[in-house]
C-alpha positions as a Markdown table, in Angstrom:
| # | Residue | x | y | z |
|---|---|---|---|---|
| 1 | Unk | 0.0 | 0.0 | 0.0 |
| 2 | Unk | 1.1 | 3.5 | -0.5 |
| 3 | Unk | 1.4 | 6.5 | 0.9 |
| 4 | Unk | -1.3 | 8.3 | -0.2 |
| 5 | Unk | -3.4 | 4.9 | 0.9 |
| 6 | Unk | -1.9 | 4.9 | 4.2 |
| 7 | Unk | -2.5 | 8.2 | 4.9 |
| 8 | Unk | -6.4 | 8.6 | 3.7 |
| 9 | Unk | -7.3 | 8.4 | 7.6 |
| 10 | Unk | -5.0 | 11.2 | 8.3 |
| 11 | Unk | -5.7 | 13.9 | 5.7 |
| 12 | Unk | -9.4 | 12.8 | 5.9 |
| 13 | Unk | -10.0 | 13.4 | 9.1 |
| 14 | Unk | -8.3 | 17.1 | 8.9 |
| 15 | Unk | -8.0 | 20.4 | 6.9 |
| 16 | Unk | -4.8 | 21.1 | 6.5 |
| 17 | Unk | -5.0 | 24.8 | 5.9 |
| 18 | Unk | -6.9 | 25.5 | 9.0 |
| 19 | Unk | -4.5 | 22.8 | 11.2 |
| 20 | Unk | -1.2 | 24.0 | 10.4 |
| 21 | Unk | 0.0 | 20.4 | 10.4 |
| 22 | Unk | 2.0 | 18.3 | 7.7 |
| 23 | Unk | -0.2 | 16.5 | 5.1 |
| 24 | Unk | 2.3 | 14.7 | 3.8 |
| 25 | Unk | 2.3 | 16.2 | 0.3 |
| 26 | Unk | 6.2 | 16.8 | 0.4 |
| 27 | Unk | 8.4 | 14.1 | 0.8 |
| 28 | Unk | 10.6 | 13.7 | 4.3 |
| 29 | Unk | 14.1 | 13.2 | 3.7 |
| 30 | Unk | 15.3 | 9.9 | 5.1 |
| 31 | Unk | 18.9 | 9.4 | 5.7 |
| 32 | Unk | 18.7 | 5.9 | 5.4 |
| 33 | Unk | 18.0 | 4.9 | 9.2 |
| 34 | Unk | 14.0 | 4.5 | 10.6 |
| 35 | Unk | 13.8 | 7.1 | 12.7 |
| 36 | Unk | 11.2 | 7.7 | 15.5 |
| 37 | Unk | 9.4 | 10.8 | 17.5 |
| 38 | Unk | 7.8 | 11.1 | 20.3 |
| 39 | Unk | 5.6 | 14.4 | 20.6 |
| 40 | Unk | 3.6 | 15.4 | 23.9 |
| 41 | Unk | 0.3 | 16.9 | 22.8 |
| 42 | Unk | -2.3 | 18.5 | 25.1 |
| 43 | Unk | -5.3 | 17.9 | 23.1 |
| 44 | Unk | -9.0 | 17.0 | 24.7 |
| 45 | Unk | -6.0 | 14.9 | 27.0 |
| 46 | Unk | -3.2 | 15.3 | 27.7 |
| 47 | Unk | -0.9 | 12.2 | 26.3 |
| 48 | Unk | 2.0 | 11.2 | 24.8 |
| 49 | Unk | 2.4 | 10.2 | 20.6 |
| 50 | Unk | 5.0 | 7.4 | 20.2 |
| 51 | Unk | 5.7 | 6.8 | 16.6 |
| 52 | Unk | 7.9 | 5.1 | 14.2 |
| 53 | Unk | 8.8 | 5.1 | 10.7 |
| 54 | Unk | 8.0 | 2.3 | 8.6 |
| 55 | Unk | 8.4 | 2.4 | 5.4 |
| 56 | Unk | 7.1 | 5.9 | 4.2 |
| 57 | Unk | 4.9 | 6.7 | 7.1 |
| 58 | Unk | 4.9 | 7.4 | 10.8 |
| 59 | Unk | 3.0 | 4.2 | 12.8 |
| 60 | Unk | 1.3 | 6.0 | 15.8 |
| 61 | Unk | 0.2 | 5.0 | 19.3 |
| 62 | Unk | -1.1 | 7.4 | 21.9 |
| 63 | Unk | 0.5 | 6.3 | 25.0 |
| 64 | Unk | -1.3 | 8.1 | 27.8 |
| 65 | Unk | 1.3 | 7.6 | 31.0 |
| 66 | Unk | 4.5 | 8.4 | 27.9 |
| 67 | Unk | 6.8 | 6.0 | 27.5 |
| 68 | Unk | 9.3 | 5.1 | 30.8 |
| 69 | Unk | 12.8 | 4.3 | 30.6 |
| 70 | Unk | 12.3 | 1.8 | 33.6 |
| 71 | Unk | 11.6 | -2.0 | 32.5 |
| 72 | Unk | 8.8 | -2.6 | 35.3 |
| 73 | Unk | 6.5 | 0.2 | 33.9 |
| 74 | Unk | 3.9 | -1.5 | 31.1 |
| 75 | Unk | 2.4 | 1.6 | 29.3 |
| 76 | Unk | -0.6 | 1.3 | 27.5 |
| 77 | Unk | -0.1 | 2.3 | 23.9 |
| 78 | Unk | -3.3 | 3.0 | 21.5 |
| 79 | Unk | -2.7 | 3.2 | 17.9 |
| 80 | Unk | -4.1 | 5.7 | 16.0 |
| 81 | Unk | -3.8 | 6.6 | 12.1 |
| 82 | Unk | -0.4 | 6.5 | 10.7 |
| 83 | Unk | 1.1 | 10.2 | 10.4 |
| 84 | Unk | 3.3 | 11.4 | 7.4 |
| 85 | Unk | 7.0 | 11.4 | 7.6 |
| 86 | Unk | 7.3 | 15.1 | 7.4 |
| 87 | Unk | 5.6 | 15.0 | 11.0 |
| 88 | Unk | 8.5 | 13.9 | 12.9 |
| 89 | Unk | 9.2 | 17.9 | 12.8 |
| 90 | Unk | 6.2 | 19.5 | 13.6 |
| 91 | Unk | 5.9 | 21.4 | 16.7 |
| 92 | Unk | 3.0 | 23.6 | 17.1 |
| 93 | Unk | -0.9 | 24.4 | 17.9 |
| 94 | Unk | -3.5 | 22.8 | 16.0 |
| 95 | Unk | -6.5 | 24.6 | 15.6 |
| 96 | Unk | -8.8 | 24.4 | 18.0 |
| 97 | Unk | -12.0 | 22.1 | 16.7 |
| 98 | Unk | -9.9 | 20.1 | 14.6 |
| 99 | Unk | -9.6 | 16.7 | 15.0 |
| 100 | Unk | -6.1 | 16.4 | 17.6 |
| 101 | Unk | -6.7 | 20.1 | 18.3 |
| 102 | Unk | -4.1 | 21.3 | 20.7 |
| 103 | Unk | -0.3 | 22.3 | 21.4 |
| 104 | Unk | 2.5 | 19.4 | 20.3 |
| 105 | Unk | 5.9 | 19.4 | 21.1 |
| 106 | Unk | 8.9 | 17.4 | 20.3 |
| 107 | Unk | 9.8 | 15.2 | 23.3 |
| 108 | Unk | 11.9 | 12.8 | 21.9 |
| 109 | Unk | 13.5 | 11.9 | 18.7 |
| 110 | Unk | 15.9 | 10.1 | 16.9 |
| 111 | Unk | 17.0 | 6.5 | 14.8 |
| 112 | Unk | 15.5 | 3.1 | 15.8 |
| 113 | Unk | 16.9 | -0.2 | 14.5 |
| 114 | Unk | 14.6 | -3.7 | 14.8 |
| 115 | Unk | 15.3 | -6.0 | 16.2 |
| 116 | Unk | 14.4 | -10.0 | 16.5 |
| 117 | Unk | 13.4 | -11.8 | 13.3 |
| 118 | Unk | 14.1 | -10.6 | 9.4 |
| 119 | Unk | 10.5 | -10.1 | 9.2 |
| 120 | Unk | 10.7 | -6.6 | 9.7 |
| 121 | Unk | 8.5 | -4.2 | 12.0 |
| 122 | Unk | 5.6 | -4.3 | 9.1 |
| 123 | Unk | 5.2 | -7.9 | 9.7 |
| 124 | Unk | 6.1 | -8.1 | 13.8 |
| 125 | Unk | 3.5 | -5.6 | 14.6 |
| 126 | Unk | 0.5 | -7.3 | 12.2 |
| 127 | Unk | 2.0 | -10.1 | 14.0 |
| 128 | Unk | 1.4 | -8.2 | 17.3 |
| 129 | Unk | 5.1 | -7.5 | 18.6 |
| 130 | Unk | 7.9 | -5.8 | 17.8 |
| 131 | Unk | 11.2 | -5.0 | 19.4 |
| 132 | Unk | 13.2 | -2.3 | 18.1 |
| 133 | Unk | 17.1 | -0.7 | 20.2 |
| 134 | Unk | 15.8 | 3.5 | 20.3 |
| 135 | Unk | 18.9 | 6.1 | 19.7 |
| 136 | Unk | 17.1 | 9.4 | 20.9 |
| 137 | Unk | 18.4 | 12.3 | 22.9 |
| 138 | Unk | 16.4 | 11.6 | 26.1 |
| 139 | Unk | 15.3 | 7.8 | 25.3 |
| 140 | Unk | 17.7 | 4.9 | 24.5 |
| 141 | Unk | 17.6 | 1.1 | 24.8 |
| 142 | Unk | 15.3 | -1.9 | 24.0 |
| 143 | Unk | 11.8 | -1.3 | 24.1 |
| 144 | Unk | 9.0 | -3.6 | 22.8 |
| 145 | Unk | 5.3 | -3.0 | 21.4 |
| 146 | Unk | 3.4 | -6.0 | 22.0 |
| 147 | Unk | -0.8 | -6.0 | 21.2 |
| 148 | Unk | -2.8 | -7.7 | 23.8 |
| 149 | Unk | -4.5 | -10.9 | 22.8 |
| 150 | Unk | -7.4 | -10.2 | 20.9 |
| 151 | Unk | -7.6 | -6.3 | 22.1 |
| 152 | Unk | -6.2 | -3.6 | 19.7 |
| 153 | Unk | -4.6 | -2.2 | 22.5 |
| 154 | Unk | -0.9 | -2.5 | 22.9 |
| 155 | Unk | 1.9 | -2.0 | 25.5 |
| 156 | Unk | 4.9 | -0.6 | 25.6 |
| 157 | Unk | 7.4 | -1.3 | 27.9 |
| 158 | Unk | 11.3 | -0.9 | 28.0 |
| 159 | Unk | 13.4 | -4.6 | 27.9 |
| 160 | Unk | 15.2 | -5.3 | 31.1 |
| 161 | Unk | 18.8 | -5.9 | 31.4 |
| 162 | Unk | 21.6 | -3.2 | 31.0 |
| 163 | Unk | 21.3 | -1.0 | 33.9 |
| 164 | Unk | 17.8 | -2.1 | 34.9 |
| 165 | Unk | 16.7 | 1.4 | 36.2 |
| 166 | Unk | 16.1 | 4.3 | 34.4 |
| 167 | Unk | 14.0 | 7.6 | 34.8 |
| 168 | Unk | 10.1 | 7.2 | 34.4 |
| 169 | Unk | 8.5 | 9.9 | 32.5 |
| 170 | Unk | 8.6 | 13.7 | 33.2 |
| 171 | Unk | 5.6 | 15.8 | 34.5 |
| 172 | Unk | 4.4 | 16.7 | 30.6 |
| 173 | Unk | 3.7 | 20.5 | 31.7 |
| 174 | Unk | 7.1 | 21.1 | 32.9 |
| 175 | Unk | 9.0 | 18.4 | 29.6 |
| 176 | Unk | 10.9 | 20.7 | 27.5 |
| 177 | Unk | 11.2 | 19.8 | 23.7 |
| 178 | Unk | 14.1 | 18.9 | 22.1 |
| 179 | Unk | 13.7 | 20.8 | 18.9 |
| 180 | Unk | 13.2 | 23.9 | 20.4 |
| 181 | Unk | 14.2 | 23.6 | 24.6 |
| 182 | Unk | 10.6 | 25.4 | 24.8 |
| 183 | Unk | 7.4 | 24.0 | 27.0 |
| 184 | Unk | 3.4 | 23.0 | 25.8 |
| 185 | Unk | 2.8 | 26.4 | 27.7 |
| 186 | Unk | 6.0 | 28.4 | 25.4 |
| 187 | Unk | 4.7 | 27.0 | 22.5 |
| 188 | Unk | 1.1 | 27.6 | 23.7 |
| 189 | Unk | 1.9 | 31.5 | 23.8 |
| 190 | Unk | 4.0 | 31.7 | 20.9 |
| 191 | Unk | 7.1 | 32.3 | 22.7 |
C-alpha cells in the first residue's frame, strides 16, 4: 500500500490549511536509518504520541502515561492513524475544533533499528510484537510493542537488562522539547 493509501485516515479526518500540520504532500528526507518521534500533545487529553517510521509513514500509538525508561513500567499504547514522515518535525498548535486540536511538542526523537526476526516491523507488529534498540536524545535502549491478545490495544514497555533502572517519565507540563528547549505552555503562547 502507499502512501497516499496509508495516509487517507489522516488527511481525511483534517484540513490542512486551518491545522497548520504536515499533510504529507512533500516528501521527508530519510537518511537511510527508521527514525522515530515522540511528541507530547495537550489535546482533549493530555498524552504522549510514540511513533515510528515504517516504510514511508509514521506508525502511531497514543500512549497516555508516555513512554518510561524503567523495565517494570507496562504503558498502554493505543494506535491511531499513521502520520506522514514530514511530522516527525512539527511542533505547534492545531486549531482548536480540529480533530487532535491542541499544542505538540517534540519530546523525543531520533533513529530506531529492529530487532528479533528478518520479518521486519511491518510484519512483527500485524504479527502483534515488535522490538526495536531507540537512539534518541532523552530515550535509549530496548523497548517492545506488544498487542494484547485479541484487544487492539498495545503496550509498551522498556526490555530489562543493561542498567535495569532508568528515569520514568517527566511531569508533561514542565518536559521541555528537544527541537526547540521550549514547553506545551511556550509553544502555547508563541514564545
Amino acid at each position: 500500500m502507499g502512501e497516499r493509501e496509508r495516509l487517507g485516515d489522516h488527511r481525511g479526518r483534517r484540513d490542512a490549511d486551518r491545522t497548520g500540520r504536515p499533510s504529507g504532500d512533500r516528501r521527508a528526507v530519510a537518511d537511510g536509518k527508521p527514525r522515530f518521534v515522540v511528541q507530547i500533545h495537550d489535546a482533549r487529553t493530555l498524552h504522549f504520541d510514540f511513533r515510528l517510521q515504517v516504510g514511508d509513514v509514521l506508525k502511531s500509538w497514543s500512549v497516555p502515561k508516555g513512554p518510561s525508561a524503567r523495565p517494570k513500567d507496562k504503558r498502554l499504547a493505543v494506535p491511531t492513524e499513521d502520520h506522514p514522515l514530514e511530522y516527525e518535525e512539527f511542533e505547534g498548535v492545531l486549531a482548536r475544533g480540529e480533530d487532535g486540536g491542541g499544542t505538540v511538542i517534540v519530546w523525543d526523537r531520533g533513529t530506531y533499528e529492529p530487532l528479533g526476526p528478518d520479518t521486519g516491523v511491518e510484519e512483527g507488529l500485524r504479527r502483534g510484537h515488535v522490538s526495536f534498540r531507540l537512539h534518541g536524545a532523552k530515550l535509549r535502549g530496548t523497548y517492545a510493542l506488544t498487542r494484547f491478545k485479541g484487544e487492539d490495544d498495545w503496550l509498551l514497555v522498556k526490555a530489562g537488562g543493561g542498567h535495569g533502572h532508568g528515569h520514568g517519565t517527566p511531569d508533561p507540563r514542565r518536559a521541555r522539547s528537544v527541537r526547540t528547549g521550549r514547553t506545551l505552555a511556550q509553544v502555547a503562547a508563541g514564545v
